[in-house]
Predicted model as a PDB file, atoms N, CA, C, CB and O in Angstrom, pLDDT in the B-factor column:
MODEL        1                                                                  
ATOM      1  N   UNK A   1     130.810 122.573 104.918  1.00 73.00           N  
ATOM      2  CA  UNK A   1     129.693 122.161 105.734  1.00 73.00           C  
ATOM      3  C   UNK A   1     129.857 120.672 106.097  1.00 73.00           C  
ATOM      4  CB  UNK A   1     128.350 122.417 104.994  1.00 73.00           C  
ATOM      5  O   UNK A   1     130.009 119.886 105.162  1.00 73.00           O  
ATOM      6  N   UNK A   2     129.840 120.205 107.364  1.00 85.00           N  
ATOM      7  CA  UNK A   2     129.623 119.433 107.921  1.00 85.00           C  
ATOM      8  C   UNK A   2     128.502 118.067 107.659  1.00 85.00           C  
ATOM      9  CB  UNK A   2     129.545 120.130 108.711  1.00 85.00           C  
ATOM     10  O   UNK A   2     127.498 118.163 108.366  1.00 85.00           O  
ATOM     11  N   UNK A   3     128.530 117.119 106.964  1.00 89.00           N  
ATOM     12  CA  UNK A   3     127.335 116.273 106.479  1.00 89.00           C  
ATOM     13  C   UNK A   3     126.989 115.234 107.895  1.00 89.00           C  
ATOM     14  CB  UNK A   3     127.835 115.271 104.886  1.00 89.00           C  
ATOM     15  O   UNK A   3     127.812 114.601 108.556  1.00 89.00           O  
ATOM     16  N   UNK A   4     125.875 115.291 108.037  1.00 92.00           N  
ATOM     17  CA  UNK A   4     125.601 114.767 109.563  1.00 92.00           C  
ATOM     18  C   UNK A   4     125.308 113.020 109.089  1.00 92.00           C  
ATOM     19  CB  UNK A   4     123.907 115.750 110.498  1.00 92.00           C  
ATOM     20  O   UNK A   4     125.461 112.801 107.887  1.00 92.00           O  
ATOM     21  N   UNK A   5     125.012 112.138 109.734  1.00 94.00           N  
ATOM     22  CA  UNK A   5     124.999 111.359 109.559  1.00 94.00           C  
ATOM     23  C   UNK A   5     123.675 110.608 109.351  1.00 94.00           C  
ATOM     24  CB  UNK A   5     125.689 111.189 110.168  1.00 94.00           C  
ATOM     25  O   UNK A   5     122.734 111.288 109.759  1.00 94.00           O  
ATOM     26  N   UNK A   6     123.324 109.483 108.870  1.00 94.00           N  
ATOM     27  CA  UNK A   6     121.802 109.071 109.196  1.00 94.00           C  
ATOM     28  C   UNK A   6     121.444 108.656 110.455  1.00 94.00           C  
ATOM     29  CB  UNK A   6     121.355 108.013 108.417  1.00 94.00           C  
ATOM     30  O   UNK A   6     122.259 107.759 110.675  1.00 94.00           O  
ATOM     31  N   UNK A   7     120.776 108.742 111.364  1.00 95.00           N  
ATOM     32  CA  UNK A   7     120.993 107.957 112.640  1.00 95.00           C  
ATOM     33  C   UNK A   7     119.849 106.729 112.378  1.00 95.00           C  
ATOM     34  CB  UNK A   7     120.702 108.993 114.184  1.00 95.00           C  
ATOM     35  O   UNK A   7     118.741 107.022 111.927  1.00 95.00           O  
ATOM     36  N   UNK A   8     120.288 105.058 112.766  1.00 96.00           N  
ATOM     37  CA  UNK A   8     119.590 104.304 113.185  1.00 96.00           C  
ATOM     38  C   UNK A   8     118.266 104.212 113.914  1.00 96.00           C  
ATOM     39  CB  UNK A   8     120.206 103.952 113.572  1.00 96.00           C  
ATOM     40  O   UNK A   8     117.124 103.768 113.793  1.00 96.00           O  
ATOM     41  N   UNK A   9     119.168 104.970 114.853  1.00 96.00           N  
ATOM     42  CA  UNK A   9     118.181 105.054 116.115  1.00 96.00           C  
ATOM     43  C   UNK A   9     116.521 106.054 115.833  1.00 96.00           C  
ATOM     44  CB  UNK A   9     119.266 105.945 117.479  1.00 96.00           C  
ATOM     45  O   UNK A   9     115.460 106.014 116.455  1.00 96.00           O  
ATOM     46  N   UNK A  10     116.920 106.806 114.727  1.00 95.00           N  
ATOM     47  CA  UNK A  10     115.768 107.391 114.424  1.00 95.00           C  
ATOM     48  C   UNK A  10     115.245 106.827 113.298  1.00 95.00           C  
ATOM     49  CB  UNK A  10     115.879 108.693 114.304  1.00 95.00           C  
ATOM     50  O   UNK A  10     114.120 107.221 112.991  1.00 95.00           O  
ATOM     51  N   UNK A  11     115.906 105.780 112.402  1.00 97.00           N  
ATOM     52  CA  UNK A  11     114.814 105.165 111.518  1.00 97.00           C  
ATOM     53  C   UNK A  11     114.290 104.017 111.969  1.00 97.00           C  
ATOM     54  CB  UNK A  11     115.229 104.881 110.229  1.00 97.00           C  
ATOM     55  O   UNK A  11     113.282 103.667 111.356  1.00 97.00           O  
ATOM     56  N   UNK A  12     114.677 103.246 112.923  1.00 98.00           N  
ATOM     57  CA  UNK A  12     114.498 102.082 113.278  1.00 98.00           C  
ATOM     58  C   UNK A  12     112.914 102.007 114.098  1.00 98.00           C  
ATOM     59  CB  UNK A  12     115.793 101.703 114.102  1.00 98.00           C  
ATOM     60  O   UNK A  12     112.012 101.170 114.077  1.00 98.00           O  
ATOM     61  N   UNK A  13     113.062 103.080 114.677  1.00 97.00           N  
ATOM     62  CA  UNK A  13     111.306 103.151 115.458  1.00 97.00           C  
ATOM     63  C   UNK A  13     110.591 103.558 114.611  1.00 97.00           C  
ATOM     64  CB  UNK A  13     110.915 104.162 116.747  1.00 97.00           C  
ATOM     65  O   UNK A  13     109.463 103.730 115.073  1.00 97.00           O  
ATOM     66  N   UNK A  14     110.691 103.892 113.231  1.00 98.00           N  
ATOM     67  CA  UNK A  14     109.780 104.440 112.144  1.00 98.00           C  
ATOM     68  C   UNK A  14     109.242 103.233 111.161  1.00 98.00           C  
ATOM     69  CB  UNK A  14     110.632 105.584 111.246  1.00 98.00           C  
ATOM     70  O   UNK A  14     108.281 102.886 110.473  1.00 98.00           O  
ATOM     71  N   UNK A  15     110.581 102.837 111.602  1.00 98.00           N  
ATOM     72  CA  UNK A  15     110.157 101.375 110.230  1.00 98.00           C  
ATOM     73  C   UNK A  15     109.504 100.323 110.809  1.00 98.00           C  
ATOM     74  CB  UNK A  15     111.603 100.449 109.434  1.00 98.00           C  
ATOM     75  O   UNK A  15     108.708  99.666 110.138  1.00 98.00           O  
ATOM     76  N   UNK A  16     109.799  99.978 112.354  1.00 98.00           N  
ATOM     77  CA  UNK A  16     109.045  99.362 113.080  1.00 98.00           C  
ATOM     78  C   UNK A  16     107.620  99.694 113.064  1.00 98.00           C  
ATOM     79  CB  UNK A  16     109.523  99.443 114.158  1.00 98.00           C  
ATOM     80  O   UNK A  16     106.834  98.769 112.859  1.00 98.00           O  
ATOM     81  N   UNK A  17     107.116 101.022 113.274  1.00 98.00           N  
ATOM     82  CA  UNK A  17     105.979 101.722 113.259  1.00 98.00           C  
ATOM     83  C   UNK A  17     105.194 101.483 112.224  1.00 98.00           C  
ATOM     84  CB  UNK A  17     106.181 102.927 113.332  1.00 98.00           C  
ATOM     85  O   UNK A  17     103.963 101.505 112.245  1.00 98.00           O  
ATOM     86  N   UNK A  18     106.143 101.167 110.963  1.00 98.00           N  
ATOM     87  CA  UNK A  18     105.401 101.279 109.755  1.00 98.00           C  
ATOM     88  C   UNK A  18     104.965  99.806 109.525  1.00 98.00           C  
ATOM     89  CB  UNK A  18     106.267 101.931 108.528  1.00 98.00           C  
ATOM     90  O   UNK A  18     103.858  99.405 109.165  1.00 98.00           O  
ATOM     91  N   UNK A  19     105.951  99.173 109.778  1.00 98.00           N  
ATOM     92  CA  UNK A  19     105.477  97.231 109.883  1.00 98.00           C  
ATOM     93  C   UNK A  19     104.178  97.205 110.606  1.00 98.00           C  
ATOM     94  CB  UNK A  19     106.726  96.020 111.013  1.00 98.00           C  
ATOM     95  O   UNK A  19     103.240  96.562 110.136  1.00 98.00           O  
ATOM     96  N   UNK A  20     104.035  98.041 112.017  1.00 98.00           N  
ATOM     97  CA  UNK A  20     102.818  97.248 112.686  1.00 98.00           C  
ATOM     98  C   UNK A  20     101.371  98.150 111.983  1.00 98.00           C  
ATOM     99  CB  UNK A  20     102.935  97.374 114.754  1.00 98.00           C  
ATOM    100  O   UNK A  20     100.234  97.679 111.961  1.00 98.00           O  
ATOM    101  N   UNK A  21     101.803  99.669 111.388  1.00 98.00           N  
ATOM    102  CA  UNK A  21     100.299  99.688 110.488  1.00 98.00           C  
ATOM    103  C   UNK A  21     100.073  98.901 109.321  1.00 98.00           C  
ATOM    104  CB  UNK A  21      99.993 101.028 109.916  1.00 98.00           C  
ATOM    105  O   UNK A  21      98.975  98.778 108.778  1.00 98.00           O  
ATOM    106  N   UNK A  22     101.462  98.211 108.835  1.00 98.00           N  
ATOM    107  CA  UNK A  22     100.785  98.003 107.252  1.00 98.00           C  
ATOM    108  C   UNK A  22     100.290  95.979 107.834  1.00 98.00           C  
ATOM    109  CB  UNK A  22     102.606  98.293 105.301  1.00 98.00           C  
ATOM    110  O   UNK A  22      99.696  95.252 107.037  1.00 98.00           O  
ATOM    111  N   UNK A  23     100.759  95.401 109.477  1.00 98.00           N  
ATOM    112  CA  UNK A  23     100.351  94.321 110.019  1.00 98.00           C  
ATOM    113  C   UNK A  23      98.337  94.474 110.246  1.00 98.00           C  
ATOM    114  CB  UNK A  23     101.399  94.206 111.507  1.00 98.00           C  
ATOM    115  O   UNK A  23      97.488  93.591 110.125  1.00 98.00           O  
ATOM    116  N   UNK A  24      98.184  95.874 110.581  1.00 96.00           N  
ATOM    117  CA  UNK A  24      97.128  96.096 110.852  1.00 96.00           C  
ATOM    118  C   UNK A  24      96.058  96.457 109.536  1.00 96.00           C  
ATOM    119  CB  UNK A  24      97.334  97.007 111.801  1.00 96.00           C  
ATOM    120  O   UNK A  24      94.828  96.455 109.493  1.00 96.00           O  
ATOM    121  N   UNK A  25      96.948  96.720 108.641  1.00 96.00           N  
ATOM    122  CA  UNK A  25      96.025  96.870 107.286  1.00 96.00           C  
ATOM    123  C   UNK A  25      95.638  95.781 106.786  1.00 96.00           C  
ATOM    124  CB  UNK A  25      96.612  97.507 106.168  1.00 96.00           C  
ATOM    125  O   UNK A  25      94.648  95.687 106.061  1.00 96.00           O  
ATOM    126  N   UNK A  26      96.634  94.511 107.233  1.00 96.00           N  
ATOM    127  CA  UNK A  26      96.496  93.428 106.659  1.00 96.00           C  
ATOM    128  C   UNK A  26      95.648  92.357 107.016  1.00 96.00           C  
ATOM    129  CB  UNK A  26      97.459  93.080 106.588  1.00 96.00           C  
ATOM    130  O   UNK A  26      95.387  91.332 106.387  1.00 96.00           O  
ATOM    131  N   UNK A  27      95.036  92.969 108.747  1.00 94.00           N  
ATOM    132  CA  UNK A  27      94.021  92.566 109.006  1.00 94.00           C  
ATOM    133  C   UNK A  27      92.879  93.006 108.364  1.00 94.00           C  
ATOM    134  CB  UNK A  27      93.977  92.651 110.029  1.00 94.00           C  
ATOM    135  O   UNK A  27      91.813  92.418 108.184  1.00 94.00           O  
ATOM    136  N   UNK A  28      93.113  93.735 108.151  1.00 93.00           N  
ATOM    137  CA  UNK A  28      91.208  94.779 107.968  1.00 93.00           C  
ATOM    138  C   UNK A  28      91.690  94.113 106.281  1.00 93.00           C  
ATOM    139  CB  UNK A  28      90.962  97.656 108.329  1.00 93.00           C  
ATOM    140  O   UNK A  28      90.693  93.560 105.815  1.00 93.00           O  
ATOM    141  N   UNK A  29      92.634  94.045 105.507  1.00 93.00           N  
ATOM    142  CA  UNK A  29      91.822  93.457 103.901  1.00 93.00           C  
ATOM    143  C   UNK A  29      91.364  92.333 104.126  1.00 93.00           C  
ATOM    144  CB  UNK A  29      92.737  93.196 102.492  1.00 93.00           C  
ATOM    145  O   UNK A  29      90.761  91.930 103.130  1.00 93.00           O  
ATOM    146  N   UNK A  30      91.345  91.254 105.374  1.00 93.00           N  
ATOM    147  CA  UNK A  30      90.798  90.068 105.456  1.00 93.00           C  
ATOM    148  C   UNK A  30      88.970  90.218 105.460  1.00 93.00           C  
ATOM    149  CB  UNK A  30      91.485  89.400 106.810  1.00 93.00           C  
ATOM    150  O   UNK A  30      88.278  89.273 105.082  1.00 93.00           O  
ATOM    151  N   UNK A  31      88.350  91.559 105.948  1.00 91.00           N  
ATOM    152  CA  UNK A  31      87.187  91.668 105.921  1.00 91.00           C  
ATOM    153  C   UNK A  31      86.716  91.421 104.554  1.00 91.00           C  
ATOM    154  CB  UNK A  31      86.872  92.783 106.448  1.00 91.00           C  
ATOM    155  O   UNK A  31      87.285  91.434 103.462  1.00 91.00           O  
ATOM    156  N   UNK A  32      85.571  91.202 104.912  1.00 90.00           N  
ATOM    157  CA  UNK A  32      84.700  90.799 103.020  1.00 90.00           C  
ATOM    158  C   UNK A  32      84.232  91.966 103.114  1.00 90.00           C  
ATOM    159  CB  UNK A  32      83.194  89.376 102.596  1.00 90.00           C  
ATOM    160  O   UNK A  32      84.275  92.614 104.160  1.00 90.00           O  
ATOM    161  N   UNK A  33      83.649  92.441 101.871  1.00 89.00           N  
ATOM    162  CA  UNK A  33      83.287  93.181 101.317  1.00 89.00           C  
ATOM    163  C   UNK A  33      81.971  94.193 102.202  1.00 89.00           C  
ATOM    164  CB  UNK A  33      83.084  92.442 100.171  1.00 89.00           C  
ATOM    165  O   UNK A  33      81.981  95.421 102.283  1.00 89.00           O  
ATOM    166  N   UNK A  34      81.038  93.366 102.718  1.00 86.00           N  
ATOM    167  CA  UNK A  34      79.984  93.991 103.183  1.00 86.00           C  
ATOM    168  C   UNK A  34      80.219  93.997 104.756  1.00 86.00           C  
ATOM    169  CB  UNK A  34      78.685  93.313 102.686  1.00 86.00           C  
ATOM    170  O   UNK A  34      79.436  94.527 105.543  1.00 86.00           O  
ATOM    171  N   UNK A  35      81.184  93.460 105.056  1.00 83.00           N  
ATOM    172  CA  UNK A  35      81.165  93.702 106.591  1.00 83.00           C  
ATOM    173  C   UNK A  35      82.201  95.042 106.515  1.00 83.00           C  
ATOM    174  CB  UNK A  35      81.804  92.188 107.666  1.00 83.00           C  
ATOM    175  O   UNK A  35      81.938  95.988 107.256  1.00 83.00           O  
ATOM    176  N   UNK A  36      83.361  95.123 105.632  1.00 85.00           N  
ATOM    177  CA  UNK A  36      84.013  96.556 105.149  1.00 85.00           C  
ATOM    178  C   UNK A  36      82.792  98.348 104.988  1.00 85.00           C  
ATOM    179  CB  UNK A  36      84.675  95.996 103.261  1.00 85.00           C  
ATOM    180  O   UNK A  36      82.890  99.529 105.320  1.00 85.00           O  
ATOM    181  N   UNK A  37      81.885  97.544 104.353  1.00 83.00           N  
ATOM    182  CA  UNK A  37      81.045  98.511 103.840  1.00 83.00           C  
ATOM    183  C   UNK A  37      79.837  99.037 104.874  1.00 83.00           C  
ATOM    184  CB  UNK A  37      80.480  97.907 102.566  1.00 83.00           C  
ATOM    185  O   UNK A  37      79.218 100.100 104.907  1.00 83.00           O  
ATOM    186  N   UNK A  38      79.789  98.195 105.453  1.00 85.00           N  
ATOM    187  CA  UNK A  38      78.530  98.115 106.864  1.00 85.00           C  
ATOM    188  C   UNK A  38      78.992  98.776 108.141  1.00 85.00           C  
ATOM    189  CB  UNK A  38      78.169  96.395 107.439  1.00 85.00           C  
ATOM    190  O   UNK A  38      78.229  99.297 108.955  1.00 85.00           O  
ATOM    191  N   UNK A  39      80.384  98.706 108.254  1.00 86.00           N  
ATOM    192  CA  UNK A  39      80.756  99.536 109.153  1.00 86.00           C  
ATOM    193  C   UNK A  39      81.662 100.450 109.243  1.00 86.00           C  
ATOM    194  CB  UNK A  39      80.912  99.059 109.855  1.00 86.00           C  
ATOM    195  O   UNK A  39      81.653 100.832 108.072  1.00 86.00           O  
ATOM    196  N   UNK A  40      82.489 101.127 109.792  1.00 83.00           N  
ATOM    197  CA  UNK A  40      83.215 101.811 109.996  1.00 83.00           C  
ATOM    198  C   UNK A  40      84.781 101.760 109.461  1.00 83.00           C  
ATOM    199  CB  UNK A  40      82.988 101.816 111.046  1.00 83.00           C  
ATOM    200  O   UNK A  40      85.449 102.734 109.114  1.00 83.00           O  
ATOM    201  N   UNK A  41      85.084 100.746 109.478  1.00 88.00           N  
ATOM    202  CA  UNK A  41      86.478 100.316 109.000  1.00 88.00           C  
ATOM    203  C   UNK A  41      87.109 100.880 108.281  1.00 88.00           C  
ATOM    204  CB  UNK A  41      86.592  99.359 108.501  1.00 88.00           C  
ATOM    205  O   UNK A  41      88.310 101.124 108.397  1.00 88.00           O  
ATOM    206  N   UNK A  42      86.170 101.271 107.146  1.00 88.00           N  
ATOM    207  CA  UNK A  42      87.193 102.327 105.938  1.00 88.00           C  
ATOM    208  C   UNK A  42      87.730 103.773 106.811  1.00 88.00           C  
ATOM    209  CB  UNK A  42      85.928 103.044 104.248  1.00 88.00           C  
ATOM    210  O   UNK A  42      88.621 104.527 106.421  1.00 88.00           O  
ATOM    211  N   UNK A  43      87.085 103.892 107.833  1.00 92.00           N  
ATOM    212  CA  UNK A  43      88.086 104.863 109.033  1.00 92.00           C  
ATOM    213  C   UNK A  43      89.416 104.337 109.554  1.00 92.00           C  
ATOM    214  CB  UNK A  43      87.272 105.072 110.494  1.00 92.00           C  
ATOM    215  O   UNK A  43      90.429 105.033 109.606  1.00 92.00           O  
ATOM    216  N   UNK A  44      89.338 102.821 110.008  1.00 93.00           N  
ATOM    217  CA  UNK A  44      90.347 102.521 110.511  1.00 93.00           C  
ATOM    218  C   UNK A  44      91.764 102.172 109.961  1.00 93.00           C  
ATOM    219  CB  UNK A  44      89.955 101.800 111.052  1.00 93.00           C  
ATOM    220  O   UNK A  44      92.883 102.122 110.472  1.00 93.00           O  
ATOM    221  N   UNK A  45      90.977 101.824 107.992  1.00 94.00           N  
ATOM    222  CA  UNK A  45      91.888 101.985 107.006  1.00 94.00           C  
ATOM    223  C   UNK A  45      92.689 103.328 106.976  1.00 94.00           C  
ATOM    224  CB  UNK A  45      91.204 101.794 105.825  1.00 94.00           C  
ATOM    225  O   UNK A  45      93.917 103.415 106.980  1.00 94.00           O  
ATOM    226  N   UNK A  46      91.693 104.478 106.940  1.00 95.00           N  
ATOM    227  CA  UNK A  46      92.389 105.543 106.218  1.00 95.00           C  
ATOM    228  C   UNK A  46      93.453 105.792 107.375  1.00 95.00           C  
ATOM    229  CB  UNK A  46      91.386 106.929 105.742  1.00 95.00           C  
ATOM    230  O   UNK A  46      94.607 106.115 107.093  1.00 95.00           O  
ATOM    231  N   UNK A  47      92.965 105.610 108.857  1.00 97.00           N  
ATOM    232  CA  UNK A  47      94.130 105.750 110.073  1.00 97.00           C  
ATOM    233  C   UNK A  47      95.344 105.757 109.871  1.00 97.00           C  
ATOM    234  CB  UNK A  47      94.156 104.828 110.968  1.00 97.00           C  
ATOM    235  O   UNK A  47      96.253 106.584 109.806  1.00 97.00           O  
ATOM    236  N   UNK A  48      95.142 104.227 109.744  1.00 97.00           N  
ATOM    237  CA  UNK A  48      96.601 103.414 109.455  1.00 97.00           C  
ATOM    238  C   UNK A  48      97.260 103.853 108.294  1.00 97.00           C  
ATOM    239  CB  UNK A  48      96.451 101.839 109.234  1.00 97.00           C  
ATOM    240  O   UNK A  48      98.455 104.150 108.306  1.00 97.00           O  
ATOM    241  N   UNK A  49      96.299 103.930 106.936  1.00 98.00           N  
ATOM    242  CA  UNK A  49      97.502 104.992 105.837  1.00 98.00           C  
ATOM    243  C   UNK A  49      98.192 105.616 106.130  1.00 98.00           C  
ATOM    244  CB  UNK A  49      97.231 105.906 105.045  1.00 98.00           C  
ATOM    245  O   UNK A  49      99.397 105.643 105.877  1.00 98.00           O  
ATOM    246  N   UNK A  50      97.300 106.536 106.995  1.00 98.00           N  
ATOM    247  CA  UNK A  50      97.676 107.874 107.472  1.00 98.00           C  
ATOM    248  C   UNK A  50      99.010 108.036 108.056  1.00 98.00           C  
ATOM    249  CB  UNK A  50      96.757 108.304 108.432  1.00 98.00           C  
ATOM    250  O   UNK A  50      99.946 108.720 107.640  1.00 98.00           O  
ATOM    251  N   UNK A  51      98.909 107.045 109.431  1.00 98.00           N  
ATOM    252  CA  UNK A  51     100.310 106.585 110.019  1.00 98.00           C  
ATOM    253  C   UNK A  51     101.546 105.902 109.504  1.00 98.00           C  
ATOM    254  CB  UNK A  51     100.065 105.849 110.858  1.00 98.00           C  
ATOM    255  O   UNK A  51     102.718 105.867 109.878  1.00 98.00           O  
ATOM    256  N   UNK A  52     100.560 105.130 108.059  1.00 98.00           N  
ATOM    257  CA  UNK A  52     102.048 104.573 107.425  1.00 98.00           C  
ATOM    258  C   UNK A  52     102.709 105.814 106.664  1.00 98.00           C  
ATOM    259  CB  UNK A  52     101.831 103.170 106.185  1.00 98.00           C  
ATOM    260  O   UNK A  52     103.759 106.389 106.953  1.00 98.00           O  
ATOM    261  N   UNK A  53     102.144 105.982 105.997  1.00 98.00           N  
ATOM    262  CA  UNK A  53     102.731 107.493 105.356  1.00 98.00           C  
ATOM    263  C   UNK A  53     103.159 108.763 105.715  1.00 98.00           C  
ATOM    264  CB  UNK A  53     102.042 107.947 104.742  1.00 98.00           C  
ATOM    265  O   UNK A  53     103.942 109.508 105.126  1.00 98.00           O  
ATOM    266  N   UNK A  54     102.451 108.945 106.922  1.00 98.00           N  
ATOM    267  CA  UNK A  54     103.538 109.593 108.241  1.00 98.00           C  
ATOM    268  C   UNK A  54     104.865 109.461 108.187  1.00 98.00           C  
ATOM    269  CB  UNK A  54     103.357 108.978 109.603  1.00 98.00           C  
ATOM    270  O   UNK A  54     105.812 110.191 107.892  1.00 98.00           O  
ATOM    271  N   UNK A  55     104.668 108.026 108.650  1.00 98.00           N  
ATOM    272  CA  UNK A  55     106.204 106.954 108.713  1.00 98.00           C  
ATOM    273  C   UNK A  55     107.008 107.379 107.893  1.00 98.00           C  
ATOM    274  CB  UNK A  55     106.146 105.351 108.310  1.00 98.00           C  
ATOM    275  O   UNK A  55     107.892 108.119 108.324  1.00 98.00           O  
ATOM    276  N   UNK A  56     106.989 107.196 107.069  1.00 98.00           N  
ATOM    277  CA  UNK A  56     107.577 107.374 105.339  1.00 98.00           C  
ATOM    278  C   UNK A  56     108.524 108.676 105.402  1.00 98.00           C  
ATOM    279  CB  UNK A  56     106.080 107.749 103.976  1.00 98.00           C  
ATOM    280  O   UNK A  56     109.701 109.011 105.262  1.00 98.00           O  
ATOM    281  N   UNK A  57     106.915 109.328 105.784  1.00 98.00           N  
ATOM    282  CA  UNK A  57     107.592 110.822 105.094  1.00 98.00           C  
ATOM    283  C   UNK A  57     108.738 111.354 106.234  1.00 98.00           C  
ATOM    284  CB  UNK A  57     106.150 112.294 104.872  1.00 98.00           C  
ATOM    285  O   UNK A  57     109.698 111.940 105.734  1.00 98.00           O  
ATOM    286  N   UNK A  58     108.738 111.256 107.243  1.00 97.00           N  
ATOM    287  CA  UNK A  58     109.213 111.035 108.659  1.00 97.00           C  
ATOM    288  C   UNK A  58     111.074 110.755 108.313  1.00 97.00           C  
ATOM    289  CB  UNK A  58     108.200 109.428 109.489  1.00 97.00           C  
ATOM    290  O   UNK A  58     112.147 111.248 108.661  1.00 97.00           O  
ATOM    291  N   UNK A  59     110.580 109.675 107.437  1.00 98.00           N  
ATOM    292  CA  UNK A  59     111.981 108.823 106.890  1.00 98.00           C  
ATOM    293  C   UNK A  59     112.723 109.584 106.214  1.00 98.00           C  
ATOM    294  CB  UNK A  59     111.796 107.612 105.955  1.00 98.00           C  
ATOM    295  O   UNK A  59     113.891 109.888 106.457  1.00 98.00           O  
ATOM    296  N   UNK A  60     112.012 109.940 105.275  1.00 97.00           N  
ATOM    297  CA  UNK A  60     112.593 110.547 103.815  1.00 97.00           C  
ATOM    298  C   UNK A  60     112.983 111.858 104.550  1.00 97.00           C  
ATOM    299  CB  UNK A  60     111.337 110.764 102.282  1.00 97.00           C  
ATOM    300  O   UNK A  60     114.140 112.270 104.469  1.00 97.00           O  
ATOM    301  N   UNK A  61     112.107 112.474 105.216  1.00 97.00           N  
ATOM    302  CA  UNK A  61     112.638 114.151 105.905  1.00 97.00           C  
ATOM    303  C   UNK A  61     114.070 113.914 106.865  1.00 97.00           C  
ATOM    304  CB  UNK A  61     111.133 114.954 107.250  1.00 97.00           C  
ATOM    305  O   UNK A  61     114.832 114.844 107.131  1.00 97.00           O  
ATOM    306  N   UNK A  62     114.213 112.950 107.180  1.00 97.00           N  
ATOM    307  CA  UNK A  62     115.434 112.704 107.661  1.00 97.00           C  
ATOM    308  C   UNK A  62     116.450 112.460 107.031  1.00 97.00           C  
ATOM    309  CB  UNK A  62     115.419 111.963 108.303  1.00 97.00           C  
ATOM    310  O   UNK A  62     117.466 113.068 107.366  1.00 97.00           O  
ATOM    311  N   UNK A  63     116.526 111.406 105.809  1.00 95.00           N  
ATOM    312  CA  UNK A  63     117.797 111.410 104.889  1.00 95.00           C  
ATOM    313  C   UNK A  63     117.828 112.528 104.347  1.00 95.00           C  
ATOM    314  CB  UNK A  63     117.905 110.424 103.831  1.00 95.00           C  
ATOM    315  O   UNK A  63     118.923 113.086 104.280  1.00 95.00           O  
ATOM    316  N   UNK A  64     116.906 113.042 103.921  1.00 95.00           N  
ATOM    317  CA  UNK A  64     116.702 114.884 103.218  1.00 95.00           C  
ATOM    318  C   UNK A  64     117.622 115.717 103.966  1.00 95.00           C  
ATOM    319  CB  UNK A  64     114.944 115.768 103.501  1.00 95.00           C  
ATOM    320  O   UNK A  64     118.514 116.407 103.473  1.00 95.00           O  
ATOM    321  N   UNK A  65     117.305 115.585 105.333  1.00 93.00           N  
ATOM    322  CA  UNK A  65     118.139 117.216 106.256  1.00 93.00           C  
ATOM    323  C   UNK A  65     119.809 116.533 106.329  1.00 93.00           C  
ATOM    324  CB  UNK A  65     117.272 117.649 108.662  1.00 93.00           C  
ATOM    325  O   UNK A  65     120.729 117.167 106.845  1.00 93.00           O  
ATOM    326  N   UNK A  66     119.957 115.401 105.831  1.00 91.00           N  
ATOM    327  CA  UNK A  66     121.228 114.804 106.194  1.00 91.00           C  
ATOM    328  C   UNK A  66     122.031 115.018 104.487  1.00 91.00           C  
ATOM    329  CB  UNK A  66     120.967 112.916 106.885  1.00 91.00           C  
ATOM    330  O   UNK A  66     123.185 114.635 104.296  1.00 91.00           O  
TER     331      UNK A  66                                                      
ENDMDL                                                                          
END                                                                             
């Protein structure tokens, strides 16, 4: 069997992807506490998890099939 290779080109827009949610998480921990709690944000947190860990898994499923 043939072992395929990792491609760049497909981790490189993932890891990029993953820099600008965990840039954007790093805004929202600047909120204090009650402006976190008063509004909505813990949505915009779980988003961005969401997308970083996307990312991730995205990654890992690729060195996996390789």
């Amino acid at each position: 069997m043939k072992q395929l290779p990792i491609l760049r080109n497909t981790i490189i827009p993932r890891v990029v992807g993953i820099e600008g949610e965990l840039a954007e998480l790093y805004e929202l921990a600047k909120l204090d506490v009650d402006a976190y709690t008063q509004t909505k944000s813990y949505r915009l947190v779980e988003y961005h998890l969401h997308r970083t860990l996307e990312g991730m898994i995205n990654i890992g499923n690729h060195i996996i099939s390789r």
